[in-house]
N, C-alpha and C positions, 0 to 999 in steps of 0.2 A: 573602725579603720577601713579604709578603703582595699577592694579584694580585687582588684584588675589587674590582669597581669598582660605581659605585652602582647601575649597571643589574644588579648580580646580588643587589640586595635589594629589586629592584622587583615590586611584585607586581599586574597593572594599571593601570599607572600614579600607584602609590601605592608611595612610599617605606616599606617597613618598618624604622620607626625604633626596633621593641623588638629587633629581632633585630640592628642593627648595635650596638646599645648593648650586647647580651647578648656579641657578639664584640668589643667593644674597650673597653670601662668598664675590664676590670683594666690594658690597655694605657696608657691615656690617664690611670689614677690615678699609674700609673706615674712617667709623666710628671712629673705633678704633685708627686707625693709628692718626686722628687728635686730639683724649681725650688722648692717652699715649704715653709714648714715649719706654717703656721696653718693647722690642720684644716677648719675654719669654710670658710675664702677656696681648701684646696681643694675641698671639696665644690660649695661655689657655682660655680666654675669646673668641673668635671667636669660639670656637669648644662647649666652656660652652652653647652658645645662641641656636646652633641647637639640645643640646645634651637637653635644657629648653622644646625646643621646642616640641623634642619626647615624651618628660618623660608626657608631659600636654596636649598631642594631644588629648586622650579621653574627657579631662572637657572643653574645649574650643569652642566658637560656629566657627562649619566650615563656617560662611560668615564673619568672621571677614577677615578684608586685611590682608595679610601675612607679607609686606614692613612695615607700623606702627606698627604691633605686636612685630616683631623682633627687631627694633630700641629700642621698650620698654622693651625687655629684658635687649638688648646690655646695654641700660642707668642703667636698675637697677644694673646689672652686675660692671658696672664700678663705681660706687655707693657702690656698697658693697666690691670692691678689694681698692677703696680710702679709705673707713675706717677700714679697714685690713692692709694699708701700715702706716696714719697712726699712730695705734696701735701699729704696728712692731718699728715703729721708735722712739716711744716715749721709748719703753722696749729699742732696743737698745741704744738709749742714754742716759737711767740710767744706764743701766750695763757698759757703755764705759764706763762713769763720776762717777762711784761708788765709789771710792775712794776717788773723789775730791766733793762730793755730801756733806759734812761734813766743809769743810773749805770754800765752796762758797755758798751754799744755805741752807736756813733757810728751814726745812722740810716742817714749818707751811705754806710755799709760795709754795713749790712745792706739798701739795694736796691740796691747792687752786686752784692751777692751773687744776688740772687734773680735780676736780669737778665742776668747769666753762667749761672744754670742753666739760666733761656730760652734763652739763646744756645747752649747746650751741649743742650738740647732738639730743637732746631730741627732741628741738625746730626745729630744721630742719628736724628731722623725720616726726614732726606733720606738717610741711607744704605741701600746694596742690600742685601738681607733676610743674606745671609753677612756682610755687614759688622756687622751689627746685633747678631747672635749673639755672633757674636766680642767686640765691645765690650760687651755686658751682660755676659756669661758672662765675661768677665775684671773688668769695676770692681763690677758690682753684684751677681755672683753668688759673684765671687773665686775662680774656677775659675784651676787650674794651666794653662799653656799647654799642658802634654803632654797635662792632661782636655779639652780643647778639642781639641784636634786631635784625639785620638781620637773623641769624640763629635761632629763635624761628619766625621771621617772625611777632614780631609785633611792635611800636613805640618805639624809644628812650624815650620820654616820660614816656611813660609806664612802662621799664626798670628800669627809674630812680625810678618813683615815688613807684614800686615795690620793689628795694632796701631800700629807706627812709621806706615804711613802717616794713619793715624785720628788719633793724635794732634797731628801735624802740622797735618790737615784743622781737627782742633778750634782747636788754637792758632793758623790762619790766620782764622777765624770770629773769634773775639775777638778779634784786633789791631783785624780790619776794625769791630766795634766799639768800638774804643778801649781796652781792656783786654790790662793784663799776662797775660802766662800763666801765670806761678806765682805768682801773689798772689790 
């Protein structure tokens, strides 16, 4: 693993941020390239991670490693443009279906709908950063539980036993809202 930490890209108390981008762009495209697949959204996001990076270089301890700091951009990053897509798709799918929103759907089911996803929002927010992973990377990214445990680097077990408990958590969030679990 890489042992750099940002005080070894300082150079008078200036962050040189062409030479960490020069060592981690293909790392950090990396990334990208394997969480999305829109060229466009990962560019924008590769260039977002080092631009995080600048903007927080003053409040950050310079012996943090640079390699885990940037990944934990990259992830929040791709975290924040998956619930920005989507938001985007849910609007354009009423406005496509506006029309027929009236003769196929009951309205009372479509802001049921939307306020289970808040509620199913909420609760992924409040989980711990392993937890998080694990639940995207299995519902929204459809990662196998054996690719998951290997890329988080800890048991299939664990995985699983970390999903049952997730799902649980969600399903205790919507009762407490009033809401079926599998409806």
């Amino acid at each position: 693993m890489d042992s750099k930490t940002i005080a070894d890209f300082e150079n008078n108390n200036i962050l040189n941020i062409e030479e960490i981008i020069k060592n981690y762009n293909l790392y950090i495209y990396t990334i990208l390239k394997n969480s999305m697949s829109n060229s466009e959204d990962i560019e924008e996001i590769l260039s977002d991670v080092f631009m995080v990076l600048w903007k927080n270089y003053e409040k950050i301890d310079k012996n943090i490693k640079v390699k885990p700091y940037l990944v934990g951009i990259t992830k929040n990053l791709i975290r924040k443009k998956y619930r920005i897509l989507n938001v985007k798709h849910t609007i354009e799918s009423i406005e496509d279906y506006e029309d027929e929103i009236s003769d196929y759907i009951d309205v009372q089911v479509l802001v049921e709908k939307n306020e289970k996803s808040k509620v199913i929002s909420d609760a992924i927010d409040s989980m711990k950063d392993e937890e998080k992973q694990i639940f995207i990377m299995f519902y929204y990214k459809a990662k196998k539980i054996k690719e998951i445990s290997r890329e988080l680097n800890i048991s299939e077990t664990k995985t699983k036993i970390t999903l049952h408990r997730l799902r649980k958590f969600i399903k205790k969030k919507l009762k407490e809202r009033g809401y079926d679990y599998g409806k």
